[in-house]
N, C-alpha and C positions, 0 to 999 in steps of 0.2 A: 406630809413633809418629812425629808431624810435632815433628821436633827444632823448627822455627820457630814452631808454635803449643802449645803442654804446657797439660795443663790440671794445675791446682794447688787446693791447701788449704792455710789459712792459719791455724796455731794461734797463738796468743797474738799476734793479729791487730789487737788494740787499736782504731786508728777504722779502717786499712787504708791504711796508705801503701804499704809494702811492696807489696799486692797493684796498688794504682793503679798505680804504678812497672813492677812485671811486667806489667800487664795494655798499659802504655804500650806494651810491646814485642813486644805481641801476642800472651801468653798468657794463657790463662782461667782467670780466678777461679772453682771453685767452691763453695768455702765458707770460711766465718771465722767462727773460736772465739775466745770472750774472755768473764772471768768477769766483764768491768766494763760495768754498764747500758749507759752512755752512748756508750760506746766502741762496742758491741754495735749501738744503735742508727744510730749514724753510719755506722757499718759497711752497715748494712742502706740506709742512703738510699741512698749512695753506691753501691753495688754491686748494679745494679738484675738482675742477669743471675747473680749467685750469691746463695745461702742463707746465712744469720747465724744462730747460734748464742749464745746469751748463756749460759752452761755453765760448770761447775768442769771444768778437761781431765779432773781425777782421775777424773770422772763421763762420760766418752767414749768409750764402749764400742764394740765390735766393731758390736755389732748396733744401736746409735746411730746409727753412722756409717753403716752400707748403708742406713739410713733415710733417708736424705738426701742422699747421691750414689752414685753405682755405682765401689764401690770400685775394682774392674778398672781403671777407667778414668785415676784417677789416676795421673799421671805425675811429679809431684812436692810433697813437702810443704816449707811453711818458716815459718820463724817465730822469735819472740822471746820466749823466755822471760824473766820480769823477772830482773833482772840486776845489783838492789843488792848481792849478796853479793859479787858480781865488782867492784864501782865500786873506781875508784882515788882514790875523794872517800870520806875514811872511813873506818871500820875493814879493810872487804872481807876478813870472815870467811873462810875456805875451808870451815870444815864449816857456814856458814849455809846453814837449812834453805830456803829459797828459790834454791839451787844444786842443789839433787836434782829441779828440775820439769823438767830438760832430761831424767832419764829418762822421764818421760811424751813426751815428742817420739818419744824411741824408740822408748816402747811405740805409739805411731801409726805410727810406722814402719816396726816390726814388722807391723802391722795389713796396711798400704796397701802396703808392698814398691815403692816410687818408686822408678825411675831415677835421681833428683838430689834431693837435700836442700840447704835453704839452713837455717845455723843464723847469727843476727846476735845480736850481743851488743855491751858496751862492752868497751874495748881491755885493762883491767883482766885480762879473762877467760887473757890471755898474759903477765902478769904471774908472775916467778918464784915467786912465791908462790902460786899457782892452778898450779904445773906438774904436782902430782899430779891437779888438777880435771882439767885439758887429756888429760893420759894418759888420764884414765877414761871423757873423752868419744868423745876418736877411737878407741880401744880398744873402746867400745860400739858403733861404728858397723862399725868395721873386721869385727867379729866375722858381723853382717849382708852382710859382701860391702862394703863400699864402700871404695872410693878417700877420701883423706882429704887436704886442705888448705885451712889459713889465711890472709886476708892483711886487713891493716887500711888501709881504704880512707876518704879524708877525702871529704869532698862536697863541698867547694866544685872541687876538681880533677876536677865531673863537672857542673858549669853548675847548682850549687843555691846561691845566697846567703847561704849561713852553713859555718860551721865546724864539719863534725859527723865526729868518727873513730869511724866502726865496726867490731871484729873481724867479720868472716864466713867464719863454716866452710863448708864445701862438701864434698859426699858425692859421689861418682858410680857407679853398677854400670853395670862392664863400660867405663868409657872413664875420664878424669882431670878434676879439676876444671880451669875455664877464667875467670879473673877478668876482670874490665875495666881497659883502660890509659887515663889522662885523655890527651888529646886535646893535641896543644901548646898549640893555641891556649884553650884553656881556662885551661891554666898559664900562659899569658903574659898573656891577659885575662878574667879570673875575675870572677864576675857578681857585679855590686856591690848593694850596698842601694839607693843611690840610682837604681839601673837598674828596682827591682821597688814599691818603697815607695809609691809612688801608681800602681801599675795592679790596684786593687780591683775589678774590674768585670768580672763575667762576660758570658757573650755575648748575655745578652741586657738589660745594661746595669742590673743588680744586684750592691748591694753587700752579703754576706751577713758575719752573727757579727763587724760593726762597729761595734757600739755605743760609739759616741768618750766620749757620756758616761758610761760607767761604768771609763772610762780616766783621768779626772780624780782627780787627787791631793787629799787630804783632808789631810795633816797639812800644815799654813801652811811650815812651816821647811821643810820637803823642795823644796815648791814654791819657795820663795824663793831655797833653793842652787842648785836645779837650772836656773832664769834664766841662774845662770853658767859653766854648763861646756860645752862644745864639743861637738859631737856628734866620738862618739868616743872621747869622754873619761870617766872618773866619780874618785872619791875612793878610793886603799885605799892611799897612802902621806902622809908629811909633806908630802913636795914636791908632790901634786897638791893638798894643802887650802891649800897658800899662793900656787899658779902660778894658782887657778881662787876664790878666797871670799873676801870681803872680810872684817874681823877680825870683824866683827859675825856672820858667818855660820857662822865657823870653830867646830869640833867642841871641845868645852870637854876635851879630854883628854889627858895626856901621851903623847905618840906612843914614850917610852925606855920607857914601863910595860907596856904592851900586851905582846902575843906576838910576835915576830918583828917588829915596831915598823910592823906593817903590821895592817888589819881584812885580815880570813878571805878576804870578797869585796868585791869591790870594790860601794863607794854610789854612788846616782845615775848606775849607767853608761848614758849613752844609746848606742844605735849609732850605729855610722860610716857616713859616706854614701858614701866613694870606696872601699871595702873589702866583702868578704862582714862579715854578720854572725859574730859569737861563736856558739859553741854556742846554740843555740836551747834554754832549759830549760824545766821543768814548771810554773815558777811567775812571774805576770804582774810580779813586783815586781824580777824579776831587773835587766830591763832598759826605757830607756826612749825613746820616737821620738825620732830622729838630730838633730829641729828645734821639734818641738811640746812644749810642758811639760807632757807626761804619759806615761801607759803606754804601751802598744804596744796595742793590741786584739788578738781572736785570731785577726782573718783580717790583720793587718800579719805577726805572728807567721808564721801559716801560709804564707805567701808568701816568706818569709823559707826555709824550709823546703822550697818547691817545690812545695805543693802548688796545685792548677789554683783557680782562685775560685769554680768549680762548684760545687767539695765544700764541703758543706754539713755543721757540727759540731750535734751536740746536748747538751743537759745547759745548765748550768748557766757563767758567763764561767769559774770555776777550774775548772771539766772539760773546758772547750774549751781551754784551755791545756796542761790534762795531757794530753790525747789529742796534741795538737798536739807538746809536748815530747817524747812516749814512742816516737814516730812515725820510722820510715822514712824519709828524704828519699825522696819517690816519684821523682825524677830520680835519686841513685843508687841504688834500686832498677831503676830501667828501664836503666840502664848495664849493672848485673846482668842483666835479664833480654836484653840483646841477647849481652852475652857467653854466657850457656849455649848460646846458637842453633852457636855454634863446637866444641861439644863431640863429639869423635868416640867413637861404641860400637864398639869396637875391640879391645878389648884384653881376654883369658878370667883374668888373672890381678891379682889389686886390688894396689895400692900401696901397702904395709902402712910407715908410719912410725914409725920407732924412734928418733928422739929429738926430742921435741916442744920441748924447748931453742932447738933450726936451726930448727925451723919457726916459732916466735915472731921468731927473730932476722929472719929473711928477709918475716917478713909485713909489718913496717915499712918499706913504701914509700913513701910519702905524702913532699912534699916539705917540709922542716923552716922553719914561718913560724910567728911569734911569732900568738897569737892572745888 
């Protein structure tokens, strides 16, 4: 096996950042499962040298799979099962049923017997309340032979434009998992909006999935407030509806009555131009361009996120957004895929972990900035 080239499959693969990201670092995609059309399809533009699958995982069978790549060959699988039940936005159930598709992972893994597993999720998934989920998962993989560790890595400490914390598991047979460390100077000068926000332009001087007008604001009073706020800035306490709206524009509501005398999320938040963005999410209303009065589009978004201006989104502007929000920063993805290249097959006996507690506590490296 060329520890520097792995070829890979990609379950719950969505449009394919994660694979982009690996593939940045020069291993081979070859294939991506996802049960959503559109994701499926983007998937397939994008990855012109592996196979797409648009499939239920539950329906991804043994003899499926050797239908479409030569099992042998694979060297590792990874992916992302969805991961509501884990969010720390929410209830995040522990027995929600959408926490048991990470056994289907397994059971491919069972299948395919990979060197390296990558498992990504949100940070939630190490939350003290998931610590029996956590045991059950590295406990399933352990049972397989694998070495097992976590660690929750932001992306903007890997040269991606936004603020996205993700858990990743990592399996290894026969050597240890090998994370990535950001870089100082990434930490000292971390890639701003205003560095990516107008380079739309692929290389051959196309601008793809920018439709500006269907980024225009429809409700008159949104657009009116939003004249006034700073990029940067938006509305989810008293003091930002008085430092940024004139009284004619101010939200007719008692800020003591409310819940915590603040709204849930913040309104009208545009981004910031001398900072990464926020969490990049699934939906276009979240947030809004740092200077223009309107949405974001979904390639301002994607860029936001790292992905190249090549890749081209299909479906519909709110599926180009989900795809975009559910995604991989393909930069730290490719961080991931340089670090496994350092992973030594070494070692005849796995690294069985006994208390997923230390392992939570130690996976939070990331350095602590307001975001």
């Amino acid at each position: 096996m060329n520890n520097k080239s792995l070829k890979f499959i990609d379950i719950f693969s969505g449009c394919g950042g994660f694979s982009v990201g690996l593939e940045q670092a020069g291993h081979k995609c070859l294939l991506g499962v996802d049960f959503n059309l559109d994701a499926s399809k983007s998937f397939a533009r994008n990855h012109a040298k592996a196979k797409s699958l648009h499939l239920d995982i539950h329906l991804l069978t043994k003899s499926k799979l050797a239908s479409l790549v030569d099992i042998s060959s694979i060297d590792m699988v990874v992916g992302g099962p969805p991961c509501q039940g884990f969010s720390t936005v929410g209830r995040g159930e522990v027995d929600d049923s959408r926490n048991s598709l990470f056994k289907q992972f397994v059971r491919i893994v069972k299948i395919t017997k990979p060197k390296i597993i990558i498992f990504e999720n949100v940070t939630g998934i190490l939350a003290k309340k998931n610590e029996i989920v956590l045991k059950n998962i590295f406990k399933s993989f352990e049972k397989l032979g694998y070495s097992m560790d976590a660690k929750v890595l932001s992306s903007d400490e890997f040269g991606v434009p936004s603020r996205r914390r993700r858990a990743i598991i990592m399996g290894v047979l026969g050597g240890l998992p090998v994370f990535p460390k950001p870089s100082r100077a990434i930490l000292s000068n971390p890639i701003t909006v205003k560095e990516v926000i107008n380079n739309l332009k692929d290389k051959k001087g196309f601008i793809h999935n920018h439709e500006v007008e269907k980024a225009q604001i429809t409700n008159s009073l949104d657009l009116s407030r939003l004249k006034y706020i700073p990029s940067g800035k938006g509305i989810r306490y008293e003091k930002d509806e008085l430092a940024y709206l004139p009284k004619k524009l101010r939200f007719n509501i008692d800020w003591k009555t409310i819940n915590e005398s603040r709204f849930r999320q913040t309104r009208l938040q545009r981004l910031p131009l001398d900072e990464p963005a926020p969490t990049i999410l699934t939906s276009r209303s979240m947030y809004y361009h740092p200077l223009e009065h309107r949405y974001l589009t979904p390639r301002e978004a994607a860029i936001c996120q790292s992905f190249p201006n090549d890749f081209v989104f299909e479906g519909s502007t709110t599926s180009q957004f989900r795809q975009v929000g559910n995604a991989v920063p393909p930069l730290l993805a490719k961080s991931i895929g340089m670090s496994i290249k350092k992973i030594k097959f070494e070692i005849s006996n796995i690294k069985k972990v006994t208390d997923t507690k230390e392992i939570s506590q130690k996976a939070f490296t990331y350095r602590s900035r307001a975001s």
